[in-house]
N, C-alpha and C positions, 0 to 999 in steps of 0.2 A: 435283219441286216444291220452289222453295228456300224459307227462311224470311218473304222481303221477299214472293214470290207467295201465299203462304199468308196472311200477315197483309192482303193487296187481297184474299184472296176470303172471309176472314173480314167485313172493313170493309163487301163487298159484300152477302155474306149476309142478315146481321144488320141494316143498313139495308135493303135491299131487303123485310125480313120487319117492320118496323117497328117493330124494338127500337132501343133508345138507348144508341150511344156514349159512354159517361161517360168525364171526362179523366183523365190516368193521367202519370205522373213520369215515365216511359220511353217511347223509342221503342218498345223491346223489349216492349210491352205492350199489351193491351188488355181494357179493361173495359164490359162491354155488361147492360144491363139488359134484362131479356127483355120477351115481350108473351108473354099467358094463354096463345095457343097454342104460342109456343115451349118456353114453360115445361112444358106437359103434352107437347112431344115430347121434350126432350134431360134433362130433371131427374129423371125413372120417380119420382114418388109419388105415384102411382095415389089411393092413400087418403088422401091430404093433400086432393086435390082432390074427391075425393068428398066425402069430410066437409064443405069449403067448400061449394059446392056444395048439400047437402043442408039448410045451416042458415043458406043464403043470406050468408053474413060477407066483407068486400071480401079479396081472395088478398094476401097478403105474394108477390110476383113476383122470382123468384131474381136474383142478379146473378153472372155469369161472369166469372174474372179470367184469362185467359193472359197467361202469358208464352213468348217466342220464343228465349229467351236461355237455354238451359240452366244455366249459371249464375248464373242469380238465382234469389232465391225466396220471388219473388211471385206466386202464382196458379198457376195448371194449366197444365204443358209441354203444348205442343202440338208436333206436327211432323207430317213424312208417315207414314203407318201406324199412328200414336196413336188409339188406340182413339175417342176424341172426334173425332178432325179425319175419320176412318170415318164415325161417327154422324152429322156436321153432311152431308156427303154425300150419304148415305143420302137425309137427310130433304129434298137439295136433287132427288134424283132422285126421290122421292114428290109433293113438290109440285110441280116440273116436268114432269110425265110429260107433260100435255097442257093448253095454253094456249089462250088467244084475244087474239089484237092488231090495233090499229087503225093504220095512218100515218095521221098527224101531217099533212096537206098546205097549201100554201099560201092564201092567202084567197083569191087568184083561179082557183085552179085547178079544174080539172070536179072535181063531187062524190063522182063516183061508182068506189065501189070494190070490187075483184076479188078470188074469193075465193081461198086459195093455200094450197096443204095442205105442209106444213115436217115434213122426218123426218130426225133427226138419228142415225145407225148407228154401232152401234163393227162393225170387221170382223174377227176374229181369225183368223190363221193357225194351226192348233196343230199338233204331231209333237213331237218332244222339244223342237224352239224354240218360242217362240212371239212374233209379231206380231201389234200391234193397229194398227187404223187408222181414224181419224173420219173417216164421208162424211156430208156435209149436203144432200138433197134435194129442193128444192119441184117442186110442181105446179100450175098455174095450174088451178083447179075447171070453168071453160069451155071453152075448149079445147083442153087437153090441154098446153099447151106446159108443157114439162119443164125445171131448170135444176140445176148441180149450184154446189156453194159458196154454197150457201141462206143459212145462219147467216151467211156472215161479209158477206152484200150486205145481209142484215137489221141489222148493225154500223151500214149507214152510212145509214140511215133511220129516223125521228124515229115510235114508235110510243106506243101509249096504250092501256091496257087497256077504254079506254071509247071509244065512236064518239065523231070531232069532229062540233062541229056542224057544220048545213047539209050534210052529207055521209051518202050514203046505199048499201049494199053490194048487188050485183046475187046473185040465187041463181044455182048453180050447179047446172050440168047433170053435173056428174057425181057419182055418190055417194062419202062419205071412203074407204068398205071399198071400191070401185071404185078410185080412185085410191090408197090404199095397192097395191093388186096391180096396178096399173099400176107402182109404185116398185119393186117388189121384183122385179117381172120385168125391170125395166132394170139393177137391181144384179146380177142373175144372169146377165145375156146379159154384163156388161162383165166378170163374175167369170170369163165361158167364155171369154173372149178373152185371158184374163193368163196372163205365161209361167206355166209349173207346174215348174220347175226346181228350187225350193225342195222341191216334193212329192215330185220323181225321187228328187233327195238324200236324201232322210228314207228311200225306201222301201230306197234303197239300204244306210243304215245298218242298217235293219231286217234286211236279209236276211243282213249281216254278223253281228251279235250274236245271228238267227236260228240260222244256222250253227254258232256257237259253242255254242247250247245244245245243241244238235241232238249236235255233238260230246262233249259230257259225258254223255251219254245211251246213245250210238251200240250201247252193247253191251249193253242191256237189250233186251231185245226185248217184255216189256211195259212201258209210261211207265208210273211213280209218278204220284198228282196234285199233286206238287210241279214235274214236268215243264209240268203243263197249266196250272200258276197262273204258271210262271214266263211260258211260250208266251202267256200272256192279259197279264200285265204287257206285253210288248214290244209287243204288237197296242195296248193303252192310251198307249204312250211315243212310239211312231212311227209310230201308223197318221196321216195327213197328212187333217186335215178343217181346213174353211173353218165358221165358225161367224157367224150376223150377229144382233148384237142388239139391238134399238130401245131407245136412250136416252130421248129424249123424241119429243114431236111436239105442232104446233100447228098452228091455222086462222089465216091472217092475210090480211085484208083490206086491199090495195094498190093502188096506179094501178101498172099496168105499166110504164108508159111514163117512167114516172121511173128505172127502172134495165134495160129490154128496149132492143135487141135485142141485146146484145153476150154474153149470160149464155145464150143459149138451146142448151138440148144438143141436146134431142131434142123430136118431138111422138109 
């Protein structure tokens, strides 16, 4: 993540959360006044606000100043792995765990909209290397139909946290925990079909530096338990597991027919 990416997803954040951009002398800079709830997630003074709070008095509301530019020094470095640009994260994977969106549709179009369960996964490969990998997949809540690149087709459709008018959502026949274990068994059948090359290789290192221990060893004929911690580390370093874990997920209410039939994976 370079500096110019960090300072859009800060810009996005922070607006999205409806705090205020105040103007700043530098590009290399930015300064954001908070809203009550930011202010009790990223600032931790627990007892500033209880005290407000208790004796009803209007909150003095923090103001946050980065800077991008390591060498200035104005306001709080940020970058990738800064403990802050962690926290803002954090808090954006809390508040986004699970949504609800409306499209946006034209005045003349039919009203009616469909319900679409969105599950956004990281997928990790782990053994001594490791890969990660984002899969985005919806589920149309009616009949089943499956799509994968969820997120980036919701890019290019016009949503609203609130129903338009005139426009009215059909309920769905299938339940969410229904349709989650419909996702996850289609992420698992596509995970049995991927080469496993990278798994062979790994087990194969393993059984190399296996060997090796084995060799320093060879002439004890009872293992110490510095044998079995070592023998447990390698099983830890290179045992090859596939890990999936649910970043967010939303309900989103769509006309299909504005972006089907070309996205359809599976029913």
């Amino acid at each position: 993540m370079q500096q110019a990416e960090i300072h859009d997803f800060l810009v996005r954040f922070f607006s999205s959360s409806g705090c205020s951009i105040l103007p700043v002398s530098s590009a290399d800079q930015l300064k954001v006044q908070l809203t009550k709830e930011m202010d009790k997630r990223l600032m931790n003074r627990p007892f500033y606000w209880h005290y407000i709070e208790q004796i009803g008095a209007e909150p003095e509301l923090a103001t946050l100043t980065f800077r991008l530019n390591d060498n200035d020094n104005d306001g709080e470095f940020i970058h990738f792995g800064s403990p802050r640009l962690h926290q803002i994260m954090n808090t954006v994977e809390e508040l986004g765990r699970f949504i609800r969106m409306y499209q946006i549709l034209p005045s003349q179009s039919a009203p009616a909209l469909e319900p679409w369960l969105g599950l956004n996964l990281k997928i990790s490969y782990q053994c001594d290397l490791k890969k990660d990998f984002i899969r985005s997949v919806g589920l149309q809540l009616i009949n089943g139909t499956l799509i994968e690149g969820f997120q980036s087709m919701l890019k290019r459709l016009q949503l609203n946290q609130k129903m338009p008018d005139y426009c009215y959502t059909l309920s769905p026949l299938i339940t969410i925990n229904s349709g989650i274990r419909r996702i996850e068994r289609f992420i698992e059948a596509e995970l049995n079909t991927e080469p496993t090359d990278w798994a062979d290789q790994a087990n194969e290192r393993w059984e190399k530096d296996q060997q090796l221990l084995d060799s320093f060893y060879d002439y004890q004929e009872l293992k110490p338990e510095r044998y079995t911690q070592e023998k447990k580390a390698l099983e830890e370093q290179y045992k090859p597991v596939i890990k999936v874990k649910l970043i967010n997920a939303g309900l989103f209410y769509l006309q299909s027919s504005t972006f089907l039939p070309d996205l359809i994976k599976d029913r």
